[in-house]
C-alpha positions as CSV (number, residue, x, y, z in Angstrom):
1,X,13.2,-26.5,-44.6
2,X,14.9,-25.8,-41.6
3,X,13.8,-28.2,-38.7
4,X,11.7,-26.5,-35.5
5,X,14.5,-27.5,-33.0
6,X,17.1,-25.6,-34.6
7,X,14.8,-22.5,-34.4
8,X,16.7,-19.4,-32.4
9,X,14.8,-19.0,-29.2
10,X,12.6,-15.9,-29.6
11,X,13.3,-13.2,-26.9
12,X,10.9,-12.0,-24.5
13,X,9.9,-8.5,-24.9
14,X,12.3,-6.1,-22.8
15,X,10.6,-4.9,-19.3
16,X,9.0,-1.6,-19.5
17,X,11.0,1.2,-17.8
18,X,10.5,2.0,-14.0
19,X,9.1,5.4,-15.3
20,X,6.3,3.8,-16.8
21,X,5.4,1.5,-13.7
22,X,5.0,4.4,-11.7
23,X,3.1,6.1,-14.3
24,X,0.5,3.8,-15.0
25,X,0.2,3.5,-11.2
26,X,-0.4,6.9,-11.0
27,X,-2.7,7.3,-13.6
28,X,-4.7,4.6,-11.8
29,X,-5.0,6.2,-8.6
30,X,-6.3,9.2,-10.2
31,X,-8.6,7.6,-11.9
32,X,-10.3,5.8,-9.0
33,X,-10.4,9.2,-7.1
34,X,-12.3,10.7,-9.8
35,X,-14.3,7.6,-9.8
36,X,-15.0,8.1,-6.0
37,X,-15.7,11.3,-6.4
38,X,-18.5,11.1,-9.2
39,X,-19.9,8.1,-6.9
40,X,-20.1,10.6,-4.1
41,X,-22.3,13.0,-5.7
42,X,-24.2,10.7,-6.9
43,X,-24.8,9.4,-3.6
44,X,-25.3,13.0,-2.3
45,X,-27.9,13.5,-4.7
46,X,-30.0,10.3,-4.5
47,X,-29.9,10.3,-0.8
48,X,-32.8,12.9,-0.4
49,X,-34.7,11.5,-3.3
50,X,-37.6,9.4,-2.6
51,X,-38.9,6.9,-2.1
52,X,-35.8,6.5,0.9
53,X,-35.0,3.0,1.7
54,X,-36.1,2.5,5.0
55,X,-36.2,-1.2,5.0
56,X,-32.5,-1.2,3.8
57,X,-31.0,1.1,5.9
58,X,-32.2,-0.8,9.1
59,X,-30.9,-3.9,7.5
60,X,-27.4,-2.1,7.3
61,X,-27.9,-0.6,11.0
62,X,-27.7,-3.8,11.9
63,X,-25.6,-5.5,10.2
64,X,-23.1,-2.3,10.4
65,X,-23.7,-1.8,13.8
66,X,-25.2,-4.1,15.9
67,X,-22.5,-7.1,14.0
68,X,-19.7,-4.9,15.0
69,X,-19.9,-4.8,18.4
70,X,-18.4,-7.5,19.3
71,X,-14.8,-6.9,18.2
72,X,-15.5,-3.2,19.6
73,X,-15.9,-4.6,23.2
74,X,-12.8,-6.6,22.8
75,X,-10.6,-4.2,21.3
76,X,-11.4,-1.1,23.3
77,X,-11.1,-2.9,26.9
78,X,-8.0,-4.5,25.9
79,X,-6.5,-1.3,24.4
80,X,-7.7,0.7,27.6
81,X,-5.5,-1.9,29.6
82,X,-2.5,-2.1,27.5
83,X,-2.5,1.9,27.1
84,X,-2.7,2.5,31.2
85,X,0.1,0.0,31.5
86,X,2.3,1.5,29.1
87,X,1.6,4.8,30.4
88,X,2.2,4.2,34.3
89,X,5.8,2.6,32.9
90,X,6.9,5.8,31.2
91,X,4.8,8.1,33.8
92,X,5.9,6.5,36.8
93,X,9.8,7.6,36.2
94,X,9.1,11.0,36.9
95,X,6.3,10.6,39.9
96,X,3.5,11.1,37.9
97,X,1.4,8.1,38.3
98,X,-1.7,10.1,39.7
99,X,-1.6,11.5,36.3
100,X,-2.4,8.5,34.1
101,X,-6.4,9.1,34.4
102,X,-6.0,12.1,32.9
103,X,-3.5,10.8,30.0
104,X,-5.7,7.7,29.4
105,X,-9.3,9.2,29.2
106,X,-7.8,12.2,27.1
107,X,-6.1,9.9,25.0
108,X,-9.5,7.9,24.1
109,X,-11.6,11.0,23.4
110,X,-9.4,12.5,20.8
111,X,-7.8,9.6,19.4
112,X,-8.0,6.1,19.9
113,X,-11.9,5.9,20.7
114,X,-13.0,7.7,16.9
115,X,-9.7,6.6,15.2
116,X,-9.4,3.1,16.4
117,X,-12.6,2.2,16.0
118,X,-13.0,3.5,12.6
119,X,-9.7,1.2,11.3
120,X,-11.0,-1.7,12.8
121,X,-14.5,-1.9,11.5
122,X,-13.8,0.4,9.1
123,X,-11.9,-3.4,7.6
124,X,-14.8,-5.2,8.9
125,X,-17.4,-2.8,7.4
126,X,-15.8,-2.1,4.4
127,X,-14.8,-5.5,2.8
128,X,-18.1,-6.5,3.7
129,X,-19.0,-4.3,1.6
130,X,-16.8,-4.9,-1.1
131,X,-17.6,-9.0,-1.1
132,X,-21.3,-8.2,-0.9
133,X,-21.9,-5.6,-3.5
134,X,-18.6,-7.2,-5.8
135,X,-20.8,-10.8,-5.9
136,X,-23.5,-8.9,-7.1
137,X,-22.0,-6.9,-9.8
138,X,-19.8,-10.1,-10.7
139,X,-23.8,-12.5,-11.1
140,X,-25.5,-9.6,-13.0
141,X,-27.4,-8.1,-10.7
142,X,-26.4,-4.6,-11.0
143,X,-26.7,-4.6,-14.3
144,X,-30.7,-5.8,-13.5
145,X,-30.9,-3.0,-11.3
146,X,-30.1,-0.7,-14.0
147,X,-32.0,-2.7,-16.8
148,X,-35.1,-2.0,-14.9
149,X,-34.5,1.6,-14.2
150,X,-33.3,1.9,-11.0
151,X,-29.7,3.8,-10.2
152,X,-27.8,1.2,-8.0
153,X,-26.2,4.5,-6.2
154,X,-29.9,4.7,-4.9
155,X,-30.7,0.8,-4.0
156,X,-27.4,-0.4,-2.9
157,X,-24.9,2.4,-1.9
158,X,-27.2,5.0,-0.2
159,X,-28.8,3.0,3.0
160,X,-25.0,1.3,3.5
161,X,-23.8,5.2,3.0
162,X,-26.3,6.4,5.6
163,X,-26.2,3.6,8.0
164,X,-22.0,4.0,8.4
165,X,-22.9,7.2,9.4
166,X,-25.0,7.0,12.2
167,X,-23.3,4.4,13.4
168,X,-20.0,5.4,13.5
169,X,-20.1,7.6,16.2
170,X,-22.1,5.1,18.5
171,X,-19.5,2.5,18.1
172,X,-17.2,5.7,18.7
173,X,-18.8,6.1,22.2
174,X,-19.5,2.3,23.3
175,X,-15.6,2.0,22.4
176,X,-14.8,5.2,25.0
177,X,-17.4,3.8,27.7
178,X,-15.6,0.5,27.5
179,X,-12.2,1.9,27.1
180,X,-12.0,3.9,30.3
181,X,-14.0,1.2,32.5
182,X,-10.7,-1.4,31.2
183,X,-8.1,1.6,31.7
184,X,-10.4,2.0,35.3
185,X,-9.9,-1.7,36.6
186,X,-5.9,-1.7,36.0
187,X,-5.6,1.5,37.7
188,X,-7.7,0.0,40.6
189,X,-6.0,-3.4,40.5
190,X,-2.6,-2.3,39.9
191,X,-1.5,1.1,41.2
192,X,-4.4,1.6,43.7
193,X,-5.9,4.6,42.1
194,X,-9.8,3.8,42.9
195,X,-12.2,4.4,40.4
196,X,-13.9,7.4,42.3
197,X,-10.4,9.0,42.2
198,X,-10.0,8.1,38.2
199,X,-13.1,9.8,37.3
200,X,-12.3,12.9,39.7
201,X,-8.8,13.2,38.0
202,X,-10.1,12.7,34.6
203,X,-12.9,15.7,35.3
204,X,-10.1,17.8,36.2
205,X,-8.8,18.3,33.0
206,X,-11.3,17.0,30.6
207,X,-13.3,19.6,28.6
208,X,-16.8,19.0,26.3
209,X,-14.8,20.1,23.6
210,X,-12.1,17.0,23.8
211,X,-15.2,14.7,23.3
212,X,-17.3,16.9,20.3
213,X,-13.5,17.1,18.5
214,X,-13.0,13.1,18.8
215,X,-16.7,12.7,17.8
216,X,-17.2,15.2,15.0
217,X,-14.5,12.7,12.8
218,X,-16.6,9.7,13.1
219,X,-19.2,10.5,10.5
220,X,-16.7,11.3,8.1
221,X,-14.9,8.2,8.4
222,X,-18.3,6.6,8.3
223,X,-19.0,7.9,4.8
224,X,-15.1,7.1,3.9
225,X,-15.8,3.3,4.8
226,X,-18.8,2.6,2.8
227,X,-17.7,4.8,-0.1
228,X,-15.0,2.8,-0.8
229,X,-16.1,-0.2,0.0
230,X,-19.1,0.5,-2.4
231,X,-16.6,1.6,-5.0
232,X,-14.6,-1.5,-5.3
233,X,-17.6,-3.8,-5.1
234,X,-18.9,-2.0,-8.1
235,X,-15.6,-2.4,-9.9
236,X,-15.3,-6.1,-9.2
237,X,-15.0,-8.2,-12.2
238,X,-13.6,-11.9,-12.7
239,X,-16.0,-13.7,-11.0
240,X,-14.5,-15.0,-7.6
241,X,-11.5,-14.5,-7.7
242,X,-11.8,-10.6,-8.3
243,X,-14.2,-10.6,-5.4
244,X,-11.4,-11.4,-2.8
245,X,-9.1,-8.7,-5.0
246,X,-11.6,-5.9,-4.1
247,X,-12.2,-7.2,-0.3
248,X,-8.3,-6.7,-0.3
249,X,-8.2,-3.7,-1.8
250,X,-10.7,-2.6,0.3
251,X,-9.3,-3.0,3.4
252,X,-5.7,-1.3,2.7
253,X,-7.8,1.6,0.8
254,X,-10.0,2.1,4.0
255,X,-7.1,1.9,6.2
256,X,-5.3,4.7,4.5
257,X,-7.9,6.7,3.9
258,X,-8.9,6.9,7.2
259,X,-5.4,7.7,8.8
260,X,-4.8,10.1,6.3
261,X,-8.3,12.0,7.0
262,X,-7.4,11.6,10.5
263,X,-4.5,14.4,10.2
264,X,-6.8,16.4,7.9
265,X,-9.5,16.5,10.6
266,X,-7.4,16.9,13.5
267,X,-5.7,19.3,11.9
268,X,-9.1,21.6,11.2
269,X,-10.5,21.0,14.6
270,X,-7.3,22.0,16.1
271,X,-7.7,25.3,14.2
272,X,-11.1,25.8,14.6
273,X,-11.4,25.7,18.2
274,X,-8.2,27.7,18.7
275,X,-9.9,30.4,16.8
276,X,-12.7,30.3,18.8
């Protein structure tokens, strides 16, 4: 009998190729899409069923929305500053200081108010999400939801759905209000434009449209956060440990998804109003 030690070491199995890495990758995302997309219409269709869920989508409103506003004020007064101080440096070169206003306030309705505010709770909001409906699904209680008859599209990803989208574009406008009035004081305090003269130079050139263009995005990237963040909390599986997974996952997926719907949108408006 030959003794265990002078066994031949057994060879671990040969990596698969890079082909089918990227394959299975591939495969995955295309699956989670379609995923998504069934959740959607779901969604869609349970949303004007009754009985709605009142209760629940004030719960979300304010969890969503009222939670949120703290890192809003931060972010947008401190972005306001930091943009009107990078654009005097590049703007004062050429003479154009009187022009930063007009930059600044242009910059926030098209951009950074909707976009800006959408990544940053869009994290927030979405791995919330993720970690709330993931601990639910990982305990069993989805699976009661259904064993008594109930679609949890209906009870957990509708008022969460709704609620995103309502108050997106109200975080979008508390973020432009707040914005301007930071971009306002540095321009006051460092290159003695006052703020009567900011809001005269930012009339000037600023147009209803540049405000219903920014806004008209935010509901979509509303509905974008708390799909996806629904999504992977209903795919959560391994108890705790798969909850921060989809939390993770979450917040790169929302991140993404939002930049990349960003050019879409941008791109349609931009059509759209030059047709008209």
């Amino acid at each position: 009998m030959t003794p265990r030690s002078s066994l031949p070491p057994i060879a671990p199995p040969p990596p698969d190729p890079v082909w089918v890495h990227y394959g299975r990758s591939a495969r995955s995302f295309v699956e989670q899409v379609g995923e998504i997309a069934i959740l959607s219409v779901r969604t869609a269709r349970q949303s004007v069923r009754r009985p709605l869920e009142t209760r629940s989508f004030l719960q979300q409103m304010d969890s969503l929305g009222v939670r949120s506003m703290g890192i809003v004020t931060i972010t947008s007064i401190f972005i306001g500053m930091v943009m009107t101080i990078q654009f005097a440096f590049g703007l004062r070169k050429f003479g154009g200081v009187e022009y930063i206003p007009r930059v600044v306030v242009l910059s926030f309705l098209r951009e950074l108010a909707p976009t800006l505010t959408a990544v940053i709770v869009g994290g927030r909001i979405g791995s919330g999400m993720a970690a709330e409906v993931g601990s639910m699904n990982v305990t069993e209680q989805v699976d009661a939801i259904r064993a008594l008859g109930a679609d949890p599209a209906k009870k957990l990803v509708v008022p969460r759905v709704l609620a995103a989208i309502v108050v997106m574009p109200l975080l979008s406008v508390y973020a432009l209000v707040l914005g301007v009035g930071g971009a306002m004081f540095v321009c006051d305090l460092e290159f003695g434009i006052t703020p009567g003269t900011f809001i005269r130079s930012s009339v000037e050139v600023v147009k209803i449209s540049d405000f219903f263009n920014g806004l008209a995005k935010t509901p979509v990237f509303g509905f974008i956060i708390a799909i996806l963040g629904c999504h992977f909390g209903l795919r959560t599986h391994g108890g705790t440990e798969g909850v921060g997974l989809s939390t993770t996952r979450t917040v790169v997926a929302v991140s993404v998804a939002i930049l990349v719907a960003d050019l879409v949108l941008t791109k349609a408006l931009i059509i759209l109003t030059g047709s008209s």
